[in-house]
C-alpha positions as CSV (number, residue, x, y, z in Angstrom):
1,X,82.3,141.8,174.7
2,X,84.5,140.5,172.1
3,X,85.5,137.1,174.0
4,X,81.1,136.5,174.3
5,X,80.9,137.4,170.6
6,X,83.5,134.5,169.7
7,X,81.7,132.6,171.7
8,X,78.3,133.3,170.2
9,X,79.6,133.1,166.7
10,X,81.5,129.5,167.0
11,X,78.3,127.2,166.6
12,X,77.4,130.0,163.6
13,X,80.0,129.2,161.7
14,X,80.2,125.5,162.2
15,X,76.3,125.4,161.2
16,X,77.4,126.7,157.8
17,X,80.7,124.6,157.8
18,X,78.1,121.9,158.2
19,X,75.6,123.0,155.7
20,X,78.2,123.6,152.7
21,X,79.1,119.7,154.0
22,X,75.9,118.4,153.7
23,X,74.9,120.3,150.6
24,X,77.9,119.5,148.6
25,X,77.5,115.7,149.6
26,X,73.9,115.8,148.7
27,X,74.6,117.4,145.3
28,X,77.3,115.0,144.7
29,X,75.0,112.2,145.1
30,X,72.6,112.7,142.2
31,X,76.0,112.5,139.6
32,X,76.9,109.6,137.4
33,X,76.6,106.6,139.8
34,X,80.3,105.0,141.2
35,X,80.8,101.5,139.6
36,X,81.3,99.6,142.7
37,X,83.2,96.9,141.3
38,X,86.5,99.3,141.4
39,X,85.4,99.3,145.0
40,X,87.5,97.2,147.3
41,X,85.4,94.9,149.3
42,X,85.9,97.4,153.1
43,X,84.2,94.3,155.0
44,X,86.4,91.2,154.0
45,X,90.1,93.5,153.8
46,X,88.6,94.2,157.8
47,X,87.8,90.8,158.6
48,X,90.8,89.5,157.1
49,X,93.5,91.8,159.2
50,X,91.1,90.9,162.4
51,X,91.6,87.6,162.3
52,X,95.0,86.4,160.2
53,X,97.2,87.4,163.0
54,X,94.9,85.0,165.4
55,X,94.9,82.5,162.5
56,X,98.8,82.4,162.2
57,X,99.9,82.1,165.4
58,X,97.1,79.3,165.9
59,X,98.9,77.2,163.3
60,X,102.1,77.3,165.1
61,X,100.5,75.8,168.4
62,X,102.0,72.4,168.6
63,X,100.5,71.0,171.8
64,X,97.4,69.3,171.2
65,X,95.7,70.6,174.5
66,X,97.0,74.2,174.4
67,X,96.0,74.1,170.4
68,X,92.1,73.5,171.6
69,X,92.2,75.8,174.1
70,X,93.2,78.2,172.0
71,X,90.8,77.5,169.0
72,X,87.8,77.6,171.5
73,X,88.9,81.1,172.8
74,X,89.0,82.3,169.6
75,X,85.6,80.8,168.6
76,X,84.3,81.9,171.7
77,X,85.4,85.9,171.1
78,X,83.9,85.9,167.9
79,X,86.7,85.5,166.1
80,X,87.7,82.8,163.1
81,X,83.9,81.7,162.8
82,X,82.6,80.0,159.6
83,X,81.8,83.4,158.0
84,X,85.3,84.4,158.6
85,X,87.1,81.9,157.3
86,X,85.4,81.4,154.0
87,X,86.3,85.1,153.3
């Protein structure tokens, strides 16, 4: 009886785990508004880690031929695009 009880009360108590959650983010939200310049920019700090390693060891590529190759992989898996590299 006890072990079905557990079992039974689990989802219980994560539904009010989740409420106080929800409730206290929800309450939080209608307080003084963040200033989001003091926010670092999440997007270009990701973009930047992605693709300098890629970036760095393409600029140590000497041979002409391996040095394309190597650019149009990169291009072609998304990485070191125009977008990227203005960041």
């Amino acid at each position: 009886m006890s072990k079905k009880l557990t079992i039974l009360s689990l989802p219980l108590i994560m539904g009010i785990i989740i409420g106080i959650m929800i409730s206290g983010v929800a309450s939080g939200a209608t307080e003084d508004p963040v200033d989001e310049s003091l926010l670092p920019d999440v997007e270009a700090i990701y973009h930047t880690s992605l693709n300098q390693p890629f970036q760095t060891a393409g600029a140590e590529i000497d041979d002409p031929d391996i040095e394309a190759y190597y650019s149009a992989l990169i291009s072609n898996c998304g990485l070191g695009t125009s977008e990227d590299t203005e960041r």
